[in-house]
N, C-alpha and C positions, 0 to 999 in steps of 0.2 A: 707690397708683396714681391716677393722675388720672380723676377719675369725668366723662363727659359724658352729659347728656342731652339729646338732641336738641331739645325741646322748649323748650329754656331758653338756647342757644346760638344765634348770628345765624346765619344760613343759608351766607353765605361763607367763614365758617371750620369749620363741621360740613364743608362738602365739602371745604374741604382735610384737615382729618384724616382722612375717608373715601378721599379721592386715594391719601395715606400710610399706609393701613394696607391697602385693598382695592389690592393691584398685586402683580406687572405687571398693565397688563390689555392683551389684544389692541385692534387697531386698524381699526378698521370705515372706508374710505375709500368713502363711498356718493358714487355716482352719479345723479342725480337730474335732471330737464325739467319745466318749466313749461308750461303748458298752449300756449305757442304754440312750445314743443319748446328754448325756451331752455334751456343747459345749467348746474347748478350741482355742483360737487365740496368736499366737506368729511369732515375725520376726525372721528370719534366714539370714544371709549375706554372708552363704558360700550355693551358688545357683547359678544356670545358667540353659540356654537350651541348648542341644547339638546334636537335629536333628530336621527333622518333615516327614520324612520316617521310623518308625512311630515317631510319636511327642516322643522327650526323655527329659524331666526336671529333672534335680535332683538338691536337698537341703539336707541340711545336720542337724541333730538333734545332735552334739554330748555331748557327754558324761559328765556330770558334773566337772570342773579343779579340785574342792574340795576335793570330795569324790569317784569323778565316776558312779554316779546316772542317772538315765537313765531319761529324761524330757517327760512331758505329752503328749506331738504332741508324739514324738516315741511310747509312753505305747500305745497311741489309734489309730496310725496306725496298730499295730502288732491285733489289734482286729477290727476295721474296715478300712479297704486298702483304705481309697480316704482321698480324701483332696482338699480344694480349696487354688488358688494358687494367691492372689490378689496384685497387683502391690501398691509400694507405694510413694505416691507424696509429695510434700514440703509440701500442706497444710493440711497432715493430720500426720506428721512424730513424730510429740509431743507427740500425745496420741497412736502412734504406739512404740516409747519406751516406754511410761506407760504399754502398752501390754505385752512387755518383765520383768516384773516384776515374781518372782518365786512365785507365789500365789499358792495355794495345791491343789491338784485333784480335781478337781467337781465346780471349782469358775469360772464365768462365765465373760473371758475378755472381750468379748463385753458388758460389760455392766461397768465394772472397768475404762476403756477406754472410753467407751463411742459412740462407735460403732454399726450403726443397720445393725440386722440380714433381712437376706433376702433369701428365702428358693432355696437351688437349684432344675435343674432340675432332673439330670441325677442320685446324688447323693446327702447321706446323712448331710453332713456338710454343715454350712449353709456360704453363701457369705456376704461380707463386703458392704453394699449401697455404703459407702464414697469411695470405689475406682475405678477408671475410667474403668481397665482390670481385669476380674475376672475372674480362668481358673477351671473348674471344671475336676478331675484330678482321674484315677484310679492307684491307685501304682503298678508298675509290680513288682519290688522287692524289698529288705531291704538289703543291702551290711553291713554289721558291719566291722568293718575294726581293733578292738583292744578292749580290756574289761578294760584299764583303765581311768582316769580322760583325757581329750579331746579328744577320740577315735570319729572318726567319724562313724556316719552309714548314708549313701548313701542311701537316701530314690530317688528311680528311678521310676518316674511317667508319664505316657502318658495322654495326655491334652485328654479331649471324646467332651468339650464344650467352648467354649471363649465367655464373654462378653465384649463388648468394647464400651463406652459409644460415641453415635456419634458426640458429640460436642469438643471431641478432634483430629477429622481426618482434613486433610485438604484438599485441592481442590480435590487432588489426591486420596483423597478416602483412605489414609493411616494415621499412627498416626502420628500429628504435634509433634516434640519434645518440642516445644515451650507451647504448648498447653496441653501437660499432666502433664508438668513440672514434671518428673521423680527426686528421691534424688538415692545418691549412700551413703554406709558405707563406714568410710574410719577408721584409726589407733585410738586409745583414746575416746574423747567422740565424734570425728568428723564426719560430714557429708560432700557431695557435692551436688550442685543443678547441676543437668544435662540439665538448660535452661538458656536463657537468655547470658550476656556474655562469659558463659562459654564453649559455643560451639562453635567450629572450625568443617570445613569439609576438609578431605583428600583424593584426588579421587583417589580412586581405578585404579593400572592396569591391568585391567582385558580385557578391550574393547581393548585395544593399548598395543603395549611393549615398552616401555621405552627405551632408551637410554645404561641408566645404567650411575653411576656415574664414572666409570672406562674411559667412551668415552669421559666425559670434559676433555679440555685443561688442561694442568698439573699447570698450573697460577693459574686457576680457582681453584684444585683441592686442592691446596694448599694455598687458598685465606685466611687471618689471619682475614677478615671479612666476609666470610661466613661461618655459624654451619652446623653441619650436615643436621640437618633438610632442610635451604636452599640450599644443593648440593640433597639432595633427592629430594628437585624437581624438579633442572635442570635435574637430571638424569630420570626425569618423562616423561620427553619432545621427541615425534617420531623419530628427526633426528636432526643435528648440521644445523643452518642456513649456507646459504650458502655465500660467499664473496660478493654478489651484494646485499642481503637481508641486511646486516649489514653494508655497507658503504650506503645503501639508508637512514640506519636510522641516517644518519648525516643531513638528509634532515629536521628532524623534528627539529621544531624553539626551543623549549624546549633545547632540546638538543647541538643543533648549538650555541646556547648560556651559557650555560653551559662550552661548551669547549673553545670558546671565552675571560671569564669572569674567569674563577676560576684559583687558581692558582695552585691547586691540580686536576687534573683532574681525576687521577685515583680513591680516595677516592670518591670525589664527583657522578660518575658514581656510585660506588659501592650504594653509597645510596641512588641512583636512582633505581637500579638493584634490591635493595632490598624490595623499595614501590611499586614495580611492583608483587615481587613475595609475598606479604602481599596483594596484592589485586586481585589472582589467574592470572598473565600473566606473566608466568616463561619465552617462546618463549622469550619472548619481554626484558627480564631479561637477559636472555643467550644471546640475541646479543647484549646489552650492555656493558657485560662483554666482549665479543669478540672483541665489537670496541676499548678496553681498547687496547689490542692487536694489533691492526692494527695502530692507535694512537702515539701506543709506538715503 
């Protein structure tokens, strides 16, 4: 494997391997005014949230690779502390990298971009119309973390206000991902769409305890067609079926035929075992794999 240590590597290429290996990451579109209320708009991709006891967001402004210049969202935090914090979607991600362009003090991105202003409540900066989440945001503090060329500063902000456009929630009264169609930054000039095929669901164990992948069959555990990910979810599952559960499922005609017909049985099973657990019925997967066992 190729060994990096930060220490020993130039600073522009550490953070493209960091680009490429830390992604997707979300997209912080902060809103920010100059002391005499001038507006400036820019995306950040090193951002997250990290409570809501109180609400804690942070994004990060850092430091010019260049020369180590300090960029206008940070100049006009350090003189007015807010900031709006507006989510960013595939249909407006085009003229949100036109946004990240270095235009000098006082030029107005929403309007470069193509952006309309929208006054907030709480605070001075004004909000993005085009995006569906708009957070209006007081900064509690400013972390600077280094004074050279990519030094971060840890802009740490508590959400006072959220808007959330309601044609993006769904039955449930919560936001459809489908529906806000969220982009993430990834390494180079890439993106990802966070809708559509490209979302999978992993359930959580949090309600149930799992198994653990340690309690599968050691056949199983060492199955040369199953990957990790598929023994994670047999090891997702409450308890091992038990010997009547899994000679019942000879019962099913699918099945019954399958052992009948093939001349491989055990392979065959596996790729049965495995349309099972691509269509969330791991239980049903794991006695499968069990009948291979009994079978054999």
């Amino acid at each position: 494997m190729l060994r990096i240590i930060p220490g020993e590597i130039v600073h522009p290429k550490l953070h493209q391997y960091l680009l490429g290996s830390v992604a997707p990451r979300p997209i912080a579109f902060a809103s920010t005014v100059d002391a005499k209320g001038n507006p400036n708009l820019s995306p950040f991709s090193f951002f997250n949230v990290f409570g809501v006891n109180p609400t804690t967001l942070i994004f990060s402004p850092s430091l010019r690779g260049r020369d180590g210049s300090t960029k206008n969202t940070l100049e006009n935090i350090k003189v007015v502390p807010e900031v709006v914090i507006n989510v960013v979607t595939f249909d407006m991600v085009n003229q949100v990298s036109l946004a990240s362009t270095e235009y000098p003090a006082g030029v107005d991105e929403f309007l470069k971009a193509g952006f309309s202003k929208i006054p907030s409540e709480l605070i001075r900066p004004f909000r993005v119309k085009e995006s569906p989440v708009q957070m209006e945001c007081r900064v509690r503090d400013i972390m600077e973390t280094g004074s050279g060329g990519g030094a971060a500063n840890l802009i740490i902000c508590e959400i006072l206000l959220m808007h959330i456009r309601e044609d993006i929630l769904g039955d449930d009264g919560m936001i459809d991902q489908q529906k806000i169609r969220l982009v993430g930054r990834l390494g180079k000039d890439y993106y990802v769409k966070a809708f559509g095929d490209a979302l999978f669901e992993v359930e959580k164990p949090l309600q149930r305890k799992g198994i653990g992948i340690d309690a599968l069959p050691e056949k199983i555990r060492n199955s040369h067609i199953l990957t990790g990910n598929d023994l994670g979810q047999l090891g997702n599952v409450e308890s091992l079926p038990g010997v009547e559960e899994i000679r019942a499922f000879l019962k099913n005609p699918e099945i019954k035929e399958l052992i009948e017909t093939s001349s491989d049985i055990s392979t065959e099973l596996h790729r049965l075992a495995l349309n099972y657990l691509q269509t969330g019925h791991a239980y049903e997967a794991l006695k499968l794999l069990m009948l291979i066992n009994l079978l054999n």
